[in-house]
C-alpha positions, 0 to 999 in steps of 0.5 A, a space after each residue: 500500500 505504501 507504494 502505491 501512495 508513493 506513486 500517487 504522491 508522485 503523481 501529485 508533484 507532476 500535478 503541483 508542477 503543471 499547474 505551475 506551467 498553467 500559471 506561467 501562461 495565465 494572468 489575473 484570477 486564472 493564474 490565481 486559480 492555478 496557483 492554488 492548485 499548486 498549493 493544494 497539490 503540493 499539500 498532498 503530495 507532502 502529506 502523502 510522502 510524510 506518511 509512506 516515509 514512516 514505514 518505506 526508508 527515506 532515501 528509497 522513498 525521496 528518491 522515487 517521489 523525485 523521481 516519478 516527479 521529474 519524469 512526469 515532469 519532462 513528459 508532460 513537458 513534452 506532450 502538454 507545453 511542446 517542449 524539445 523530445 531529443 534522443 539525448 533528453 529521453 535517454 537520460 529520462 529512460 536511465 531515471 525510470 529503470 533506476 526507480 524501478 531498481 530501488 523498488 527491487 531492492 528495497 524492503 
């Protein structure tokens, strides 16, 4: 269970992200509402990380949470705000993905 809520807080950060994204291209009450749901999903992905930080180990679990945030991060980049896909970019992207499923293998 604590996994999934891991990738759940992860999910949260791409989240706190996007909206951060949203903001930069939005002015007045819009960009007020994106920020908000900035901190609403920043809130939850903290609250989340605090609770599975309790029984997975700290550094497996800040090491996922990152790194299920930083990939989701470039995808949505990529898909959503039309961001550059080169073969280098996506390489190091893949490298990130295959070392979070390591510590998941190797991790209690």
């Amino acid at each position: 269970m604590n996994w999934i809520l891991l990738i759940i807080a992860g999910l949260f950060e791409v989240a706190f992200a996007a909206c951060l994204g949203y903001a930069k291209k939005a002015t007045g009450t819009e960009a007020t509402f994106w920020y908000a749901g900035f901190l609403i999903c920043l809130s939850i992905s903290m609250f989340l990380l605090v609770k599975v930080t309790r029984e997975l180990p700290i550094g497996t679990a800040y090491a996922v949470w990152t790194g299920i945030g930083a990939v989701g991060t470039v995808l949505l980049g990529i898909f959503v705000f039309e961001e550059p896909a080169s073969f280098w970019r996506l390489f190091f992207i893949s490298t990130l993905i295959f070392s979070i499923i390591g510590l998941k293998f190797v991790s209690n």
